[in-house]
C-alpha atoms as an extended CHARMM CRD file, in Angstrom:
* protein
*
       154  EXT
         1         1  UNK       CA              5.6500000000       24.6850000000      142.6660000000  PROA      1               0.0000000000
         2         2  UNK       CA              2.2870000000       26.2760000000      144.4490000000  PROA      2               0.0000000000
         3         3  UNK       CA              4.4940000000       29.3070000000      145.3080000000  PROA      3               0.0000000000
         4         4  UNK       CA              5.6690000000       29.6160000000      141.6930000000  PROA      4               0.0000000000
         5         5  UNK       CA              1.7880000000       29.6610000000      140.5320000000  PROA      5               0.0000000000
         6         6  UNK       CA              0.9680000000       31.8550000000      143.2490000000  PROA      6               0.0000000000
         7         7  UNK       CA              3.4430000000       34.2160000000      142.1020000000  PROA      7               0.0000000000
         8         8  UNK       CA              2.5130000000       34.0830000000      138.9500000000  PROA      8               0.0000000000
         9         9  UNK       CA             -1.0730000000       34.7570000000      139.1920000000  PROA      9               0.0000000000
        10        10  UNK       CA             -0.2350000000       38.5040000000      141.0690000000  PROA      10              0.0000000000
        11        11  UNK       CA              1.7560000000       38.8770000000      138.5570000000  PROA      11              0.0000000000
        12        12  UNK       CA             -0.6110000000       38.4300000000      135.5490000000  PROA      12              0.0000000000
        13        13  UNK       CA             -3.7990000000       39.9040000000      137.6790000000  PROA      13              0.0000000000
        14        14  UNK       CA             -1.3870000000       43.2300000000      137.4710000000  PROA      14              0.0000000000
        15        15  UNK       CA             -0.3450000000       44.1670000000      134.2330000000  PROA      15              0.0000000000
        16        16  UNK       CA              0.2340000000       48.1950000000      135.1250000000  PROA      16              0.0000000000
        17        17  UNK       CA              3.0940000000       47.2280000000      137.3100000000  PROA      17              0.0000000000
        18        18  UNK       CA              4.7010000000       45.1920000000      134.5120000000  PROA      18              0.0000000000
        19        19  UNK       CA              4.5880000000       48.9530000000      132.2590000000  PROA      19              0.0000000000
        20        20  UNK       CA              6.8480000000       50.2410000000      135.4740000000  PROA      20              0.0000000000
        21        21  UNK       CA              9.4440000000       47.6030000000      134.9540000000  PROA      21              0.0000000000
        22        22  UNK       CA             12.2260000000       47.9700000000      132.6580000000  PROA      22              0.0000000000
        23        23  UNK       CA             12.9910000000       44.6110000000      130.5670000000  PROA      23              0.0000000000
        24        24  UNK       CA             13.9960000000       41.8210000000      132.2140000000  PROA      24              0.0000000000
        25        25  UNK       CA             17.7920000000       40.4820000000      131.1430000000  PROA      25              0.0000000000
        26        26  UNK       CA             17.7810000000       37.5450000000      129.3840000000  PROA      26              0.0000000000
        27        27  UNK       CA             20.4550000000       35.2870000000      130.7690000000  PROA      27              0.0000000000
        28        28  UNK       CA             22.5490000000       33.5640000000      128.9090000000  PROA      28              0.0000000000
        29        29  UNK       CA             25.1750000000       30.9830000000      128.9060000000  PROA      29              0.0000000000
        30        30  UNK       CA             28.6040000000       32.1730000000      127.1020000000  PROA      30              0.0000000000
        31        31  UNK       CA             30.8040000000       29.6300000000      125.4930000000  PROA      31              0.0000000000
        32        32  UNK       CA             33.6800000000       29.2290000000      123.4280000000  PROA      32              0.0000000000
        33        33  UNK       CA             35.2990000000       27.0820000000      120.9810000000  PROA      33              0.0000000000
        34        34  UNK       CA             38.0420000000       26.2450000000      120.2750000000  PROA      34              0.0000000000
        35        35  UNK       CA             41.1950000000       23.7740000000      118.9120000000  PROA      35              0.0000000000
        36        36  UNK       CA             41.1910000000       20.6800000000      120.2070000000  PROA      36              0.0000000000
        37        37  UNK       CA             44.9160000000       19.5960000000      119.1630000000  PROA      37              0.0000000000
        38        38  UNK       CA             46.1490000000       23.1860000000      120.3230000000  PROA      38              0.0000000000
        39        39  UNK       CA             43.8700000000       24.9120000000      122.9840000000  PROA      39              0.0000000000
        40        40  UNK       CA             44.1780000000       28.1210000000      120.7290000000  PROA      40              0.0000000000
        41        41  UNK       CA             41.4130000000       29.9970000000      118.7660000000  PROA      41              0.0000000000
        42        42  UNK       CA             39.9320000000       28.0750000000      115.5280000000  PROA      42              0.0000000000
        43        43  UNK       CA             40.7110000000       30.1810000000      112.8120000000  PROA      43              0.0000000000
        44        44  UNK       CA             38.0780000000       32.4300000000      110.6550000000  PROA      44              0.0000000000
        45        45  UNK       CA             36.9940000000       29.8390000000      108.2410000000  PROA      45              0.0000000000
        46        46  UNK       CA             35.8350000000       27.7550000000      110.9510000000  PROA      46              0.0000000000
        47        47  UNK       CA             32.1320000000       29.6440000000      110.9210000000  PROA      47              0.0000000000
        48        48  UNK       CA             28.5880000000       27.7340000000      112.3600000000  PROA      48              0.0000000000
        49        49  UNK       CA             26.0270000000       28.5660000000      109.3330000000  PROA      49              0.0000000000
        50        50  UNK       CA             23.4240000000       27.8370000000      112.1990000000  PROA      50              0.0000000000
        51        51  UNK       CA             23.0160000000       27.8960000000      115.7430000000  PROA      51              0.0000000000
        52        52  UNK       CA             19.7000000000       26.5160000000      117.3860000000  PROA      52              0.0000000000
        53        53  UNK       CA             19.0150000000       26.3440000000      120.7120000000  PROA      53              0.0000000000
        54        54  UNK       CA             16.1290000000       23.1410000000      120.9170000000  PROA      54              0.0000000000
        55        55  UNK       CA             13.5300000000       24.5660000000      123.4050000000  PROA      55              0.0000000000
        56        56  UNK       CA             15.1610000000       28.1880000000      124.3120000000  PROA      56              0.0000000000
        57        57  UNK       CA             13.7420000000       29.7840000000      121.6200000000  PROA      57              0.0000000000
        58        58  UNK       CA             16.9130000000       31.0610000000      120.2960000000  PROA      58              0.0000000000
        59        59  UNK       CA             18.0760000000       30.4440000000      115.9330000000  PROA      59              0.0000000000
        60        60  UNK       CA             20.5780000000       32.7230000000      115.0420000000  PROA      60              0.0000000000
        61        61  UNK       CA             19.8190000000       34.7040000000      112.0420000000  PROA      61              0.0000000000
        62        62  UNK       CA             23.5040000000       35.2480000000      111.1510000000  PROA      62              0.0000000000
        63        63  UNK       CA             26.5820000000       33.1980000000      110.6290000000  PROA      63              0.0000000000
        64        64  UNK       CA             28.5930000000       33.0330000000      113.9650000000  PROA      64              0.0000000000
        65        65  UNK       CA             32.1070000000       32.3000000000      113.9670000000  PROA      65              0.0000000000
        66        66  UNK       CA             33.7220000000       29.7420000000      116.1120000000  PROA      66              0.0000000000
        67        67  UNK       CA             36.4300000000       31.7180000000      117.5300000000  PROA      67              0.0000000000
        68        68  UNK       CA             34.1810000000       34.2410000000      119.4740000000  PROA      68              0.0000000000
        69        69  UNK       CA             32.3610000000       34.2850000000      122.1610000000  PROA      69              0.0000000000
        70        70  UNK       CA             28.6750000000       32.9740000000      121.7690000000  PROA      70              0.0000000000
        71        71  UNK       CA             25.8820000000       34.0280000000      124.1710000000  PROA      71              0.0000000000
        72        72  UNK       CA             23.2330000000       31.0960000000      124.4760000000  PROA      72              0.0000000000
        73        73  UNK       CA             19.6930000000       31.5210000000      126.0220000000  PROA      73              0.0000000000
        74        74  UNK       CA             18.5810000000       28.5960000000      128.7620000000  PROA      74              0.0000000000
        75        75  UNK       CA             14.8690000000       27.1300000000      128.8340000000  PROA      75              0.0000000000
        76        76  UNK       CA             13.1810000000       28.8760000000      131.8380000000  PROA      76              0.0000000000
        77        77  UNK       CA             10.7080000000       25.7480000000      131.8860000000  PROA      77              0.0000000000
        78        78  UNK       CA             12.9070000000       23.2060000000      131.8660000000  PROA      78              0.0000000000
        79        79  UNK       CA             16.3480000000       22.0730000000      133.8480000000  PROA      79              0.0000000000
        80        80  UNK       CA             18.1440000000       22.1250000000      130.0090000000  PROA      80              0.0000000000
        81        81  UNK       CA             18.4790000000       22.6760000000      126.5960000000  PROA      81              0.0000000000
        82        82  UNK       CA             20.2020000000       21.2620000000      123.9650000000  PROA      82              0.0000000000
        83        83  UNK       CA             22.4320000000       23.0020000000      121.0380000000  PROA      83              0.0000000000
        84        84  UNK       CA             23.3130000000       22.4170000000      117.5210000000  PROA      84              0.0000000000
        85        85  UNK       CA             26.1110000000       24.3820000000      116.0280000000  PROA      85              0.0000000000
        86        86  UNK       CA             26.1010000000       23.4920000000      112.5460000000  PROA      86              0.0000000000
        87        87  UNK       CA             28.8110000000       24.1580000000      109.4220000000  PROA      87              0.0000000000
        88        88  UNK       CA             27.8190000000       24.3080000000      106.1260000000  PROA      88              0.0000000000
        89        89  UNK       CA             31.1270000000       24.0920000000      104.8240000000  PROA      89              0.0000000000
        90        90  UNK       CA             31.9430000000       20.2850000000      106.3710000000  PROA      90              0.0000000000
        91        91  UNK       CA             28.0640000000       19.8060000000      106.6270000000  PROA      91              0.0000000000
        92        92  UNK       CA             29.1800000000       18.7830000000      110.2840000000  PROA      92              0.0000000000
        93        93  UNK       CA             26.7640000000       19.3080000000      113.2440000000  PROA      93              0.0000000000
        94        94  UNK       CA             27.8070000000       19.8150000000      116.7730000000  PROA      94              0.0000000000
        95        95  UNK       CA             25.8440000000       19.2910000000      120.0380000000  PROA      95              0.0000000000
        96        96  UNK       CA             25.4790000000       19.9330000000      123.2520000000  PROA      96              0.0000000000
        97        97  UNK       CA             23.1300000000       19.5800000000      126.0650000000  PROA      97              0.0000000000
        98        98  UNK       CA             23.7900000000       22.2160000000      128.8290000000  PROA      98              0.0000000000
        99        99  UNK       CA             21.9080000000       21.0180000000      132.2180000000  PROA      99              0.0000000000
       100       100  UNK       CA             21.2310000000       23.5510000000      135.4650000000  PROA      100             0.0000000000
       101       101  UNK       CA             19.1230000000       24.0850000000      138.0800000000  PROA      101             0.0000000000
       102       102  UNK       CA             16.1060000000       27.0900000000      138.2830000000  PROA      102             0.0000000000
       103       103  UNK       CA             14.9930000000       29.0410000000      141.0800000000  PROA      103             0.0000000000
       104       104  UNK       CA             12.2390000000       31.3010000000      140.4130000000  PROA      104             0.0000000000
       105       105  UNK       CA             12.7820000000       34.4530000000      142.8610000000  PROA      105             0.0000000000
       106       106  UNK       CA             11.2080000000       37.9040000000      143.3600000000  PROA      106             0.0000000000
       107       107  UNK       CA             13.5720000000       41.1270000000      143.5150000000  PROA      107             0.0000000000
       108       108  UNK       CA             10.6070000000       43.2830000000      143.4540000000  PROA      108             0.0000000000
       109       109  UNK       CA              7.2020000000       42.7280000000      143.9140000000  PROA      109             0.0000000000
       110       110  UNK       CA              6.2270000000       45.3480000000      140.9780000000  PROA      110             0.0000000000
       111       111  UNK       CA              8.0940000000       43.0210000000      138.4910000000  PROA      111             0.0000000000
       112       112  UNK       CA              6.8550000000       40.1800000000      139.2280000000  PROA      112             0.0000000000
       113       113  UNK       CA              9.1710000000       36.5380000000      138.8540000000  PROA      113             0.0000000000
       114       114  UNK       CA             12.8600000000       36.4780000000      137.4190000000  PROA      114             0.0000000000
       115       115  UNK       CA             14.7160000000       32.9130000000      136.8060000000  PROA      115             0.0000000000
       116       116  UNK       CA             18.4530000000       32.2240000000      138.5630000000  PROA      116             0.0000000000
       117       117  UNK       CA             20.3310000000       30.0050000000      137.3490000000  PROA      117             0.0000000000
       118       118  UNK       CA             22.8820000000       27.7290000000      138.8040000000  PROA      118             0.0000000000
       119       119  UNK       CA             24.8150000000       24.6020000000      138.8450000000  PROA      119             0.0000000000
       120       120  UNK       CA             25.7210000000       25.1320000000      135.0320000000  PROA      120             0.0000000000
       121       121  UNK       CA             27.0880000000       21.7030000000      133.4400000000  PROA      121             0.0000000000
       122       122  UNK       CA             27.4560000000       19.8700000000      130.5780000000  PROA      122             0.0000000000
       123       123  UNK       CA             26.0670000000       16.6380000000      129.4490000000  PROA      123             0.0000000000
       124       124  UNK       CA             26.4700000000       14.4540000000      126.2500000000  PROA      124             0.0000000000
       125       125  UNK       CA             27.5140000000       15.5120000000      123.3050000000  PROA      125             0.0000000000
       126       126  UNK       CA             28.2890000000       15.1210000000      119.8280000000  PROA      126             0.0000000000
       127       127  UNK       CA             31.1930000000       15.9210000000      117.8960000000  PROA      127             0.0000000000
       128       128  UNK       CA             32.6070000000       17.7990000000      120.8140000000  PROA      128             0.0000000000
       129       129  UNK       CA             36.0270000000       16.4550000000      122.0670000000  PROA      129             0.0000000000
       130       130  UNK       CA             36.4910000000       18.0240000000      125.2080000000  PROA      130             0.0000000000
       131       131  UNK       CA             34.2840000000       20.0000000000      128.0820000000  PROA      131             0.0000000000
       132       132  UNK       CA             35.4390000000       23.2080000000      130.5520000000  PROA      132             0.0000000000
       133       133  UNK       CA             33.6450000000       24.5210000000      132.5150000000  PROA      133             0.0000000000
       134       134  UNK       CA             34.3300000000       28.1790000000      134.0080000000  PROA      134             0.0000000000
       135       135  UNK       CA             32.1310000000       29.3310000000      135.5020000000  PROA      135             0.0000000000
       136       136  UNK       CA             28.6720000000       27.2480000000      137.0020000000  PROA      136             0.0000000000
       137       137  UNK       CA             26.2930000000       30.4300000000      137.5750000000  PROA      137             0.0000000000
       138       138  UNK       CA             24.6130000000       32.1130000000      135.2900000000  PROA      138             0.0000000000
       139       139  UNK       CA             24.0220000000       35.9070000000      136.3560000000  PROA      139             0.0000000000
       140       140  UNK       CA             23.9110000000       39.4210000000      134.5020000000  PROA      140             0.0000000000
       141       141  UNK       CA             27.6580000000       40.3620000000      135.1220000000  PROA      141             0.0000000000
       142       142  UNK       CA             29.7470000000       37.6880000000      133.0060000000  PROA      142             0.0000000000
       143       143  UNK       CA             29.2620000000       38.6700000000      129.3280000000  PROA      143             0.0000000000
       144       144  UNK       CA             33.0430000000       39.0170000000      128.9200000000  PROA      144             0.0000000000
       145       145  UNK       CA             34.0660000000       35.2080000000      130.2110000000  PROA      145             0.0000000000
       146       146  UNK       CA             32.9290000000       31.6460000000      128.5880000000  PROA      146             0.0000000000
       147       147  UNK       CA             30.8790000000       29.8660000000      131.3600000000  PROA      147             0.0000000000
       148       148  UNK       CA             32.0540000000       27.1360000000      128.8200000000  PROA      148             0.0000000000
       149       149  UNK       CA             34.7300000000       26.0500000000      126.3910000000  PROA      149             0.0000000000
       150       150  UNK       CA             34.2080000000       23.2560000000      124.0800000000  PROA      150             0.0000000000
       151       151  UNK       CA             37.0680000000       21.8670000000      122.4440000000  PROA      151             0.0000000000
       152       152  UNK       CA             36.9510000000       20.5020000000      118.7120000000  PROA      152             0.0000000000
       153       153  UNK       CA             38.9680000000       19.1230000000      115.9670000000  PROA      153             0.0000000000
       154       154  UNK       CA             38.0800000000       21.5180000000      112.8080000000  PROA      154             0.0000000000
């Protein structure tokens, strides 16, 4: 924890290196949904009027439908978050609370701190049927591949 602060502090007491740093990338969990009774895609009319990440930050500001793939932002200040995928249609709500670990780490001393993620799992739920896991680390190259699959009855 001290060498988090520490870290911290030369990185607020030096805002001109900051300008020098392009954005950081804003991990994110990808999962997918789909048929319980199956394994095969939902189909189009399954759609989530609202996704909301409790404590990440993220709402999505447009439908998102089931079938693709759904990038999800993690809490850097805490060891989870939990998600609610509701439906307008069915007025049903689905949740999930994704757990993993942090490990605040320096790649260059200009930038300042950047969050890894690891040991990706999931823990209760609501209204989801089934759990896989893909994939337990988080990093910039798997956009393409669900970390996680949920499985539901629509």
């Amino acid at each position: 924890m001290f060498r988090f602060v520490a870290l911290l502090c030369i990185v607020l007491a030096c805002p001109q290196c900051q300008e020098n740093c392009a954005l950081p990338f804003d991990k994110a969990v990808v999962v997918k949904f789909l048929d319980y009774n199956n394994k095969k895609e939902l189909p189009d009319s399954v759609v989530f009027s609202t996704v909301v990440g409790k404590g990440s930050g993220y709402i999505s500001d447009t439908t998102v439908r089931a079938k693709d793939l759904i990038r999800l932002r993690l809490n850097p200040s805490a060891d989870s978050v939990t998600y609610e995928f509701k439906r307008k249609k069915t007025l049903k709500t689905y949740t999930a609370t994704l757990y993993y670990k942090r490990t605040p780490e320096i790649r260059n001393p200009d930038c300042g701190v950047v969050m890894q993620y690891a040991n990706l799992r999931a823990g209760k739920s609501i209204l989801i049927d089934s759990v896989a896991i893909g994939n337990t680390t988080i990093d910039e190259n798997n956009t393409s591949k669900p970390h996680i699959v949920f499985y539901i009855k629509p």
